[in-house]
C-alpha positions as a Markdown table, in Angstrom:
| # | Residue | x | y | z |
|---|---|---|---|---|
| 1 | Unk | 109.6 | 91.3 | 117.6 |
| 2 | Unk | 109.6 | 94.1 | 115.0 |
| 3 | Unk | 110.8 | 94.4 | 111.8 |
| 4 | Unk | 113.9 | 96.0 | 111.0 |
| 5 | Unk | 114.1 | 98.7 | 107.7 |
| 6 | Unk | 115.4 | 96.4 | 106.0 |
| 7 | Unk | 113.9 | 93.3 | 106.8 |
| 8 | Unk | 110.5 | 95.3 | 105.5 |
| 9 | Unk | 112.4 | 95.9 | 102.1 |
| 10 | Unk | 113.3 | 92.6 | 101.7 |
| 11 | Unk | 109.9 | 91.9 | 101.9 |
| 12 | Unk | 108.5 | 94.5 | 99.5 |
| 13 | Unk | 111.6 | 93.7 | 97.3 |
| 14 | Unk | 110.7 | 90.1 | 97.1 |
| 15 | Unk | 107.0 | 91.3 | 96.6 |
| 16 | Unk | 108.2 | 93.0 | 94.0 |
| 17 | Unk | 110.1 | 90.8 | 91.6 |
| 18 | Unk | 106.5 | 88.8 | 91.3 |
| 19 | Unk | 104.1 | 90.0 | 88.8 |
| 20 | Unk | 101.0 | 91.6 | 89.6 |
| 21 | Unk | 98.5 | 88.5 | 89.4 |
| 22 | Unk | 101.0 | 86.2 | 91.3 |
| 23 | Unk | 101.1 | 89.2 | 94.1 |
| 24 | Unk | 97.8 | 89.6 | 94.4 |
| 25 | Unk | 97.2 | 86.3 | 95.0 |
| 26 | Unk | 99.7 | 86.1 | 97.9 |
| 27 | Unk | 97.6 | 89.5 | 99.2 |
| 28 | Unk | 94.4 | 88.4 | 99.0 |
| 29 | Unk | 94.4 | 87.1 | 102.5 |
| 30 | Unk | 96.3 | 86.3 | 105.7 |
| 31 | Unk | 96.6 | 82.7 | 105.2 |
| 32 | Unk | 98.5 | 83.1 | 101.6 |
| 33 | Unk | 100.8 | 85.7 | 102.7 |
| 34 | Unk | 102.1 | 83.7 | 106.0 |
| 35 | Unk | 102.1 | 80.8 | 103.4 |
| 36 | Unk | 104.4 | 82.7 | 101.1 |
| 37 | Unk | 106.7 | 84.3 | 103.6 |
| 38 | Unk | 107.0 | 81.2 | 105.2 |
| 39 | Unk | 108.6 | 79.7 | 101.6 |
| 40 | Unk | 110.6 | 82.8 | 100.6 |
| 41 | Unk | 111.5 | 84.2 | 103.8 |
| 42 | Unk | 111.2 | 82.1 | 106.6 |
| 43 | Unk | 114.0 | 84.1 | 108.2 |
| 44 | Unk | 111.8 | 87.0 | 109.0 |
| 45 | Unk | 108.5 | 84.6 | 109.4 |
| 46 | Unk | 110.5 | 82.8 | 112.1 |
| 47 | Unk | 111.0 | 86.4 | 113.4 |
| 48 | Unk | 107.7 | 88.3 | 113.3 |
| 49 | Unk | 105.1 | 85.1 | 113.3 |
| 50 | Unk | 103.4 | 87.0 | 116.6 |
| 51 | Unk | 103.3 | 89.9 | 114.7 |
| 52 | Unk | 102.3 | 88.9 | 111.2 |
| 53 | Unk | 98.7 | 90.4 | 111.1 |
| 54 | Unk | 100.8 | 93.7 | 111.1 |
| 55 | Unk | 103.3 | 93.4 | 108.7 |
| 56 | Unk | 100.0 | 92.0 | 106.4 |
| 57 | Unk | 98.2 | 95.1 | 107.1 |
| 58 | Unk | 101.2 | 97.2 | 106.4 |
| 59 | Unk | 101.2 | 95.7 | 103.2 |
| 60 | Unk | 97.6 | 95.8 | 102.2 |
| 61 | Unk | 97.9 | 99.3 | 102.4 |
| 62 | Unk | 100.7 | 99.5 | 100.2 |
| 63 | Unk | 99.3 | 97.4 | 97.6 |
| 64 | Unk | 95.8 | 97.2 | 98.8 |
């Protein structure tokens, strides 16, 4: 299922309030950003698990 607007700035939002080290640890693969979302947003993990390899590339090349 796809992500609404604002479920996508929840997620950048939450990215956000972490600092840059902490963030790029949760970037610097697949397997640490499902792990994360899973903790601090398992709402939308619940929602997009099928589709998590494009949310993560979405944010890679935001923050990437």
């Amino acid at each position: 299922m796809a992500m609404s607007d604002d479920e996508k700035m929840k997620v950048l939002e939450m990215l956000g309030r972490l600092d840059k080290d902490e963030r790029d640890l949760v970037l610097r693969s697949i397997d640490s950003f499902t792990n994360w979302l899973k903790n601090t947003l398992s709402w939308i993990y619940i929602k997009i698990k099928d589709a998590i390899n494009s949310l993560f590339n979405f944010l890679d090349d935001i923050f990437g």
